[in-house]
Each structure stands twice: as C-alpha cells, then as structure tokens.
N, C-alpha and C positions, 0 to 999 in steps of 0.2 A: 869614539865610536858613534855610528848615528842610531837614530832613536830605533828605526827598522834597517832588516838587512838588508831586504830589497823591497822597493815601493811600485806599485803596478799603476800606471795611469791610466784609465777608459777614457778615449772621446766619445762624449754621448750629443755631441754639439747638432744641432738641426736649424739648418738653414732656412731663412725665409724665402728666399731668391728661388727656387727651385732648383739651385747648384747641388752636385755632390756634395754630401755630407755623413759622417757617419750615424748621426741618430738616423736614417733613412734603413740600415741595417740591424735591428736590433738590438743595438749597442748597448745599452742602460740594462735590458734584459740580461744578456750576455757577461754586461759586469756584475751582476745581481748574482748571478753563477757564479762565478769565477769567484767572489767574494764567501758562497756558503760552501764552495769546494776547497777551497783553502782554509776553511774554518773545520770543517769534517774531515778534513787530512790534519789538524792539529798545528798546521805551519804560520795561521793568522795570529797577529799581536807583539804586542813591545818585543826587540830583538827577533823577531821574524820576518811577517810579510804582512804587507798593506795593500790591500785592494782599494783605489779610489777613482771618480769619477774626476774627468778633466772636462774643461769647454773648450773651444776648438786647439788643436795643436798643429795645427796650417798643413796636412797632409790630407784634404779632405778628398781629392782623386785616388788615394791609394787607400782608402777606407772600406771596413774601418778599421782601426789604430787604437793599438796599445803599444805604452813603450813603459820597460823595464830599469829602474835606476837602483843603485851607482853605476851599472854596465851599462847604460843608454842605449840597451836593443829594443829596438820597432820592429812591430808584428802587425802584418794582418791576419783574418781569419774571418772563417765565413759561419761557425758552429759550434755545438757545443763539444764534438770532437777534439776540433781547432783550438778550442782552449783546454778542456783536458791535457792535451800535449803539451801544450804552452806549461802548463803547473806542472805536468808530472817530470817532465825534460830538465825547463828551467829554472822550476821555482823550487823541485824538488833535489834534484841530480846536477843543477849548475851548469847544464847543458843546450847553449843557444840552438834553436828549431831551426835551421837553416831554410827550412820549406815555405816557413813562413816569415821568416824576416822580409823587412824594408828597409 
C-alpha cells in the first residue's frame, strides 16, 4: 500500500521567458489552500492525502495544473472555488471534476 492514498501535485513553476506558466496564476497561493483545506477537512496525512508543490509538469498552456495520483487526473482551475470542488468531488467522494480536467 502506498505511503498516501492519493498525492496532489501543484505547479507553481514560473518561467523566465515570458511563456505561459502556471506561477503566472497564483499557483503556490492556491496550493497553500488546497493544502490548509484538506487539513481542516481531516483528509491530510500518512494514509490519506498529500498536498505538494511540483516544478514544471510540461503542460504550462493549459495552466494552471494540478494532477492527482494513483489516478493521474489533471485539472486546471482558476480559484478557490475550482479547488474546493477538486477536494470535495475528488479527494473527498472519489469523484473526477470532469469540468475541470485536462
């Protein structure tokens, strides 16, 4: 069994270039969320759920990006609605967002 049951990845990556990137959207805030909202719902820690920050995960046009393992679903999202949904759907009820996947 793995150490979590499912592992949340943020790209918080910010480009030098001027290219899309998701730190350009508030990404790092966003997973800073998403990390005290699954702590306040009880669902963060060993055998649960891991909130953590990624550096680029090469989908920086369709940013920004989170993606969900063992199921390897990719989400974008623009807020903190957008992630509410994302925990309460998926991380809570095992239920992929279709509205926001990638």
């Amino acid at each position: 069994m793995s150490y979590y049951e499912r592992h949340v990845f943020f790209c918080t990556n910010q480009r030098d270039n001027g290219k899309a990137s998701c730190g350009d959207h508030d990404a790092a805030d966003l997973r800073a969320y998403a990390k005290e909202r699954t702590k306040a719902l009880n669902i963060a820690g060993a055998g649960r759920v891991r909130v953590n920050i990624a550096g680029c995960m090469g989908r920086c046009e369709e940013g920004p990006v989170l993606a969900i393992y063992p199921e390897g679903v990719w989400y974008t999202y623009e807020d903190k609605a957008d992630i509410d949904e994302i925990i309460e759907e998926h991380l809570c009820h095992g239920r992929v967002v279709e509205a926001l996947r990638i």
